[in-house]
N, C-alpha and C positions, 0 to 999 in steps of 0.2 A: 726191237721185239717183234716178231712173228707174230701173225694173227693166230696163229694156232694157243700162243704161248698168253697170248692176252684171253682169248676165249677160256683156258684153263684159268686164269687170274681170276677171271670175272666167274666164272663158277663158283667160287670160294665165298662171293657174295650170294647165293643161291640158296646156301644155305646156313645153321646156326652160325656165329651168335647175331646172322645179321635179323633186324624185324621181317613181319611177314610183308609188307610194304614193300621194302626195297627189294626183297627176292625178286616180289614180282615185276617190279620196275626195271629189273637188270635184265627178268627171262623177257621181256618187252621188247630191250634193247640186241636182243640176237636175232629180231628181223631188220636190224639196221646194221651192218658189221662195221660203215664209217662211222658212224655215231660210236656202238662199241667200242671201238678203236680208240677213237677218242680219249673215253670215260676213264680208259684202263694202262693206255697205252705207257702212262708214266704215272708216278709220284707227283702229287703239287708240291713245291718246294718255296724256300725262303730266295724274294727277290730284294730289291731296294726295301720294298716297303713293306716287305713279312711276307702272307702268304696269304695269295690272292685268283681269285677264279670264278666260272659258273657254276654253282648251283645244280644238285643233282646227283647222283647215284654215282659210284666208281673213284677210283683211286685219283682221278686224275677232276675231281669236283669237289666242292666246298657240301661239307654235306656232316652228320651227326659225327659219322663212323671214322671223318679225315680229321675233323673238329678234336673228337676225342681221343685219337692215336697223339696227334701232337699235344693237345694238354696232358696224357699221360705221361707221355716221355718225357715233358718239363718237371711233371710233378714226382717223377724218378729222379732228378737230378735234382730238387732243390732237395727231398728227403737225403739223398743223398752226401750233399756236398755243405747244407747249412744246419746253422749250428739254433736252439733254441727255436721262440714261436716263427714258424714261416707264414708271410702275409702276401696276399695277392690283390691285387685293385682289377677290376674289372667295368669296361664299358662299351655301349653299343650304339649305333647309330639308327638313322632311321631305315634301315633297305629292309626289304621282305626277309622276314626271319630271323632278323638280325639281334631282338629282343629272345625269340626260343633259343637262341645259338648261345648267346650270352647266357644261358641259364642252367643249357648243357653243358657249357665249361664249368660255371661257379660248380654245380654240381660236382664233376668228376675232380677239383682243385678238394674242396669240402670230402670229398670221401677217400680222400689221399692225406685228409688229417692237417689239412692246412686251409687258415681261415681264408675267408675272403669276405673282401669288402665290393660289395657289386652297386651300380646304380641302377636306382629301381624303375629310369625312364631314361630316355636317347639323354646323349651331353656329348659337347663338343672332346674330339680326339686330344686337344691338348689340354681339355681337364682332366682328362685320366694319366697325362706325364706329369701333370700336378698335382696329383694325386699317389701316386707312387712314391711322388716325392715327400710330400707332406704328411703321409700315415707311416712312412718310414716302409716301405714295403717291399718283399723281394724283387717282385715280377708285377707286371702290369700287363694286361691284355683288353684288344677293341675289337669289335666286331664293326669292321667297314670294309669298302671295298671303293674310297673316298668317291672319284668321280667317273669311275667307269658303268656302264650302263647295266639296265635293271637286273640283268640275268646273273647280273656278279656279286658276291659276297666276299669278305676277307677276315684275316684273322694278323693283328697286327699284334707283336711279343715286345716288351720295354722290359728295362733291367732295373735296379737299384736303384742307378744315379736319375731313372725317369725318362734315358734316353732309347732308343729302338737296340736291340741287341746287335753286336756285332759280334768282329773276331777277338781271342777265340769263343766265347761263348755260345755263338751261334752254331757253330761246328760240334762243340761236346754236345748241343742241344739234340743238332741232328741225328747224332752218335743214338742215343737216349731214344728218340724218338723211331728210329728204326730197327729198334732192339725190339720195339712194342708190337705183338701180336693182340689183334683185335679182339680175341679171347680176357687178354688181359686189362681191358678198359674197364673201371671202375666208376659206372654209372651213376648208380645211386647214392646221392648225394646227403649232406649230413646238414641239417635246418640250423644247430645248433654253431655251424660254424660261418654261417653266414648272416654278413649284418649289413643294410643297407645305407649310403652314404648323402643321397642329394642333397639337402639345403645345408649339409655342412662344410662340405667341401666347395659347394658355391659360392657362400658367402667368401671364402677364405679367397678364391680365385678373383671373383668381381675385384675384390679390395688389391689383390696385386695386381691384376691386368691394368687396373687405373691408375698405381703407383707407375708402372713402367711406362703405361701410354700416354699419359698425359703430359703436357707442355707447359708450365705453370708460368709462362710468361702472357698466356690468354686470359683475360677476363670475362670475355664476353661468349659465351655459347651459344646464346638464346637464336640471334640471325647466321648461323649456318644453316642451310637447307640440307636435308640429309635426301638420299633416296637407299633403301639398304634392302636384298633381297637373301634368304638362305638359303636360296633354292630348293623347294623342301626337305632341308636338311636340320641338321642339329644344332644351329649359331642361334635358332628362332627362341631355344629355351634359356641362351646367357645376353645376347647382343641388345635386346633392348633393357636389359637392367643396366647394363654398363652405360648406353649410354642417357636412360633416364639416374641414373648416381651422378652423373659425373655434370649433367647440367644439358643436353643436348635434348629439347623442348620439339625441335622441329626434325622430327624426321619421319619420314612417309615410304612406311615397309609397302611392300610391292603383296595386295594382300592372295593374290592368286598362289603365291608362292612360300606362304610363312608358316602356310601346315607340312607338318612333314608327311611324306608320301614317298614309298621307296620305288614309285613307279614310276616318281616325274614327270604326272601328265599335262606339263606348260612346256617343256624341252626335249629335245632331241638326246640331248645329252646336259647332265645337270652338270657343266666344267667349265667353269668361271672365264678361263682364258680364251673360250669362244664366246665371239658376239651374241651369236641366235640366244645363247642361255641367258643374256642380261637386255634383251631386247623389252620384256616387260617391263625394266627397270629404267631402262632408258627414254623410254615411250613417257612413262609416269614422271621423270625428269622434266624432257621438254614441257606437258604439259604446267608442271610448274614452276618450270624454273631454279632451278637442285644446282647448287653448287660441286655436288658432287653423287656418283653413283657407286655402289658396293655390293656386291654378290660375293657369297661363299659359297663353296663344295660343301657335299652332304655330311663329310665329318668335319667341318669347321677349322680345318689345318692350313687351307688355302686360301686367295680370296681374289678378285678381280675388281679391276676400277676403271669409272669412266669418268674423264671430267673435261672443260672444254677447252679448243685449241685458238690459237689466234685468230679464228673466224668466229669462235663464240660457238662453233658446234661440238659434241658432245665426243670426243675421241676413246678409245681404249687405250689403255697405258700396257706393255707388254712386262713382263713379270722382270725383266733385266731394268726397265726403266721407272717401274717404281721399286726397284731396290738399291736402285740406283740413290734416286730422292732423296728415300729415308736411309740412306747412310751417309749422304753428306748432309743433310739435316741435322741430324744426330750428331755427328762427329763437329759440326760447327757451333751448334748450341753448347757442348762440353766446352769445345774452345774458349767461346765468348765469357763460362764460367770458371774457366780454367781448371778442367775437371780431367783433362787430357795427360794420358803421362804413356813413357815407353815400355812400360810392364801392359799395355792393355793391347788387346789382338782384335780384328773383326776377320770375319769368315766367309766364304762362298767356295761353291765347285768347280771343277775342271770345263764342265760348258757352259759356265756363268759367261757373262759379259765381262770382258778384260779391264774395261772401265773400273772397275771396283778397285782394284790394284792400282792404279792410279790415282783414284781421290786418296789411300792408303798413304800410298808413297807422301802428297802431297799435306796431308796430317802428319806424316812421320812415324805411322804407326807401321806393325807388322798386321801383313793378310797374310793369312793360313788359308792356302788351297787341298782340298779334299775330292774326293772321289762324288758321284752326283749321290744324293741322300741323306738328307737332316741327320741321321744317325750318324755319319761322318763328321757333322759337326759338334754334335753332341760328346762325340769321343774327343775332341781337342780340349772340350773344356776338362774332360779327365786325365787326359793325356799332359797338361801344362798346366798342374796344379798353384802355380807360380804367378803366373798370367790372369789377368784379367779381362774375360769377352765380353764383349759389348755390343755386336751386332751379328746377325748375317741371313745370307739369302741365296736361294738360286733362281734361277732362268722359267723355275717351274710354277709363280706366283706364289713360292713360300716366302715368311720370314722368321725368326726367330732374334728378339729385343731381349737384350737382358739372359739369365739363364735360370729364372723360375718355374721357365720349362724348358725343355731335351728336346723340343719337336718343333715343327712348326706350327706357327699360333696364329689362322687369321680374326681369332679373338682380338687379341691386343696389337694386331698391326693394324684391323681396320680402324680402329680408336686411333692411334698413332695416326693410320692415314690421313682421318679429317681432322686431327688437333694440328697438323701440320697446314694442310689445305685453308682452315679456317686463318691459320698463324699469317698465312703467304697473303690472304684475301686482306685481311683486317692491313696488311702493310702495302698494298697498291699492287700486290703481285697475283700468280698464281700458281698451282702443280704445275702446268705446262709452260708457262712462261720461266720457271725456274726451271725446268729439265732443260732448257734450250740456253740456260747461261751456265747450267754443269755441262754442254756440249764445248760450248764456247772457250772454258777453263779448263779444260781437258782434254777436247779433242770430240767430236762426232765419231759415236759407236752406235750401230744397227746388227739386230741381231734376225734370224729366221732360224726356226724350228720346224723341219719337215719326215711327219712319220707316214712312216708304210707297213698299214698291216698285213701280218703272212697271221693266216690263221692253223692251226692244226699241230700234228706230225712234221708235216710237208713244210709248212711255214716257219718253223723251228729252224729246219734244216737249210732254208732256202735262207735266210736270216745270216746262219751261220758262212756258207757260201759267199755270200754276198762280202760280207765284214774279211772273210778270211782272204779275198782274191784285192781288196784293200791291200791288206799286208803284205800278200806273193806281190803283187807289182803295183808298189805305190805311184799315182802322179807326179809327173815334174812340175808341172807350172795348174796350177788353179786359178780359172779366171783371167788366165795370161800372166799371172806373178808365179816367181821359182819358187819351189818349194824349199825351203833352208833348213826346217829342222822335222821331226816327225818322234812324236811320241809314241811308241806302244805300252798300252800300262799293260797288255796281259804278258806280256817277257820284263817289264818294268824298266825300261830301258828308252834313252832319247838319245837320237842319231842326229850330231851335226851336221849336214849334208854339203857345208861348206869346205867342214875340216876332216870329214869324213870320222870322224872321233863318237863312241859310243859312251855315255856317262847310267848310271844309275838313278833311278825315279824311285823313291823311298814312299812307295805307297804299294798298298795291297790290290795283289795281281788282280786284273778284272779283264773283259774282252772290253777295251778300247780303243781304238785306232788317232790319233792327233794328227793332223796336219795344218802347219804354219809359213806362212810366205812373205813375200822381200815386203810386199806393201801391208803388212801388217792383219791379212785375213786370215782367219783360224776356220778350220772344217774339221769338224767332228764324230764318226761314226760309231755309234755301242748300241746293241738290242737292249730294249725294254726290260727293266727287271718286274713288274707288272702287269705287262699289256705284251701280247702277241703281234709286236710293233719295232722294225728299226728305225730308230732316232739319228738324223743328221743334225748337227746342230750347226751351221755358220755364224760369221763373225766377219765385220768389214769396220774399215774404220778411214775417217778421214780428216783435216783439221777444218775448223770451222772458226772464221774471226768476227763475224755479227751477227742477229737475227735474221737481217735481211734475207744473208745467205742462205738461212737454214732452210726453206722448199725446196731450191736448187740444188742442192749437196746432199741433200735427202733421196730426195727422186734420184741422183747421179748414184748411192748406195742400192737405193730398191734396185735397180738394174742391174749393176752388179753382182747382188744377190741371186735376181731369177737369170743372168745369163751363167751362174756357177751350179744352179738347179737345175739347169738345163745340160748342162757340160754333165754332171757327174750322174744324174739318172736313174735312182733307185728303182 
């Protein structure tokens, strides 16, 4: 798009039916034409995780006028296509404006004649997939923008079944939503159809997060040391009832961080799976001594742990390797009750850790690989209504236990986390002394996640660049191993490079590139559905036959890893 043709765009906001506000806020933006550019230059659209951005005037920002173009265009489609009362759940997180946003939707969902049920203060993101589920309701919508920094807001969409919208839905949605002209947004909202939900739907959640989370072969709660932080996020209003219910006496919230605040002034960035964000947590640890530490993201979907390593100091667990944990936890405690059978599936993504597939194998069960996004998980449990799930995770510190919710829930994985943790202490062990004997019994896998932000227009393109000159001339050897097979999901297609043989990949096209080699390391390239970010994901693996070994074979992976960071060079 031509600056010419954005500067017309953005005139349109100038004047009716935008407020007098943003008129002026846009004619502001005509002495800056990169900003402009910016603001106008595109549509925000639906990524992995809905629809996500900064804050601020123009097409291309999280703002009243984007807010309300897409809840019309849903509330076009459910008039539309559903039969009887239409219900909608609605929730919001803590980031700036996140409560007005949420109220501008209930509004315009309420003046399109369709009730809503909103909460009337922050709650975690997977109490509103348990809530769609539970009030029986069409659509569900959140107002977050989970762990990206303060200037972002988002608007996440769930279906029926509770889980995030996919194909085709997603697509008639878009249809709908770009039919809608801003003249047509229907503001003013109807009081009578909206009714508020918190302590009823809380209770209902506490009672199932501790149905699923807990371990019932513990007796003892009272001497686990807890240290648990929300990052001023949303876990601050459920995570201490669950774990005052359930019996857990000792635990010591990080108190800098348990008001919510959508500015986050204790972190850099409020995202679990960086250190800097759990460094007050860990601090408040050593000083006393905490078996274990927990931080969640600001919509409580995710969640990050640190507990100690064979030196007794205080490590972080990366999101592969405690999903690791708890699904061979899980899948051996069923064993030991004999709860295991061949109708039951667990789940992860294409840049999960390959591990996971392997504790599978070795249970005898089937793994369902998916595209990256809990929503993909969410659709297998609709998609194999035959089947029984029981776990899954990705690379990205989600988990989802059970299917009482569609999302990821670090509600009831951090519960899981320490009823495990506390299970492994009370028996001579620990988290890390047992991730080092699922190494042992499967093999040593090391994983690295390395993004690069492209911010803009420019970054978009340069993203796109990047990933496409992947696919024109792929590498032969990664790291010094051949490369044998190479996925493309966006032609859906994998190339033997042995047999020279192309077979079909039965998953929905997306831009990803796979690359796999003799000695068993996977590299991964797909832009951000999110974040103005591409994603390499790596994978190395190697066998390991005692503790001893594990520094040695460790350190021999790190190296591998950063001499393939270095080869391939975003």
């Amino acid at each position: 798009m031509s600056l010419s043709e954005i500067e017309k765009k953005a005139e349109k906001w100038s004047n009716d039916p935008f407020s007098k506000e943003t008129r002026e806020k846009v004619k502001e933006l005509y002495n800056n034409k990169k900003l402009l550019e910016d603001c106008f230059y595109k549509d925000l659209e639906f990524g992995t995780g809905g629809m996500r951005g900064i804050m601020g005037v123009g097409t291309n920002r999280i703002n009243k006028y984007t807010l309300g173009k897409n809840t019309q265009g849903i509330c076009n489609y459910l008039n539309k296509t559903e039969k009887g009362e239409i219900k909608v759940a609605i929730a919001f997180d803590c980031r700036n404006n996140s409560e007005s946003f949420a109220k501008i939707v209930a509004d315009v969902f309420s003046a399109n004649k369709i009730k809503v049920y909103i909460f009337n203060q922050l709650r975690p993101t997977p109490e509103l997939s348990f809530a769609v589920k539970n009030l029986n309701c069409n659509c569900g919508i959140v107002l977050t923008a989970s762990h990206n920094p303060p200037e972002y807001n988002g608007y996440k969409v769930y279906w029926k079944d509770g889980g995030q919208i996919v194909p085709p839905i997603d697509k008639l949605l878009i249809e709908e939503i770009n039919n809608v002209s801003f003249e047509e947004i229907k503001f003013n909202g109807n009081s009578n159809l909206i009714e508020t939900i918190d302590e009823l739907i809380d209770k209902e959640f506490i009672s199932s997060s501790i149905k699923i989370g807990k371990v019932d072969k513990i007796t003892d709660r009272e001497n686990m040391k807890i240290v648990f932080t929300s990052l001023h996020g949303t876990s601050s209003t459920i995570m201490p009832k669950v774990f005052e219910k359930i019996g857990y006496k000792n635990v010591l919230y990080v108190p800098e961080q348990m008001e919510p605040d959508g500015n986050f002034p204790t972190v850099e960035s409020p995202n679990p799976e960086e250190k800097e964000a759990l460094l007050l947590g860990l601090n408040l640890a050593k000083q006393s001594d905490a078996d274990i530490v927990i931080g969640t993201d600001p919509d409580a979907d995710r969640l990050g742990i640190a507990v100690k390593d064979l030196n007794n100091d205080y490590i972080l667990l990366n999101g592969n390797q405690l999903m690791v944990i708890m699904i061979d936890f899980l899948l051996n405690n069923l064993k030991s009750e004999d709860k295991l059978n061949t109708s039951q599936f667990i789940a992860t993504t294409i840049v999960s850790t390959p591990l996971v597939g392997k504790i599978a194998n070795y249970y005898n069960l089937d793994c369902k690989l998916c595209l990256t996004g809990f929503k993909w998980i969410a659709k297998m449990i609709e998609d194999y209504p035959k089947s029984s799930f029981l776990i899954g995770g990705e690379e990205s510190y989600g988990m989802m236990i059970s299917d009482f919710v569609r999302d990821k829930d670090a509600i009831t994985a951090s519960l899981f986390a320490c009823e495990i943790a506390n299970y492994l202490k009370q028996n001579g062990s620990s988290m890390f002394k047992n991730l080092i004997d699922i190494y042992i019994k499967y093999g040593l896998y090391k994983e690295e996640l390395v993004s690069i932000t492209k911010k803009g227009k420019e970054g978009k393109i340069e993203i796109a660049n990047i990933i496409d000159g992947f696919k024109n001339n792929p590498p032969k050897k990664i790291g010094g191993s051949e490369v044998i097979s190479i996925y493309n999901y966006e032609k859906s297609q994998k190339i033997d490079l042995k047999t020279n043989r192309a077979t079909k990949i039965n998953f929905p096209k997306s831009n990803v590139i796979e690359f796999n080699t003799a000695n068993g390391t996977k590299v991964i390239l797909r832009p951000s559905g999110t974040e103005p970010k591409i994603k390499m994901y790596i994978s190395v693996t190697i066998k390991l036959e005692s503790k001893e070994q594990y520094l040695e074979k460790n350190n021999f992976l790190n190296n591998r890893i950063k001499a393939i960071i270095e080869e391939i060079n975003l």
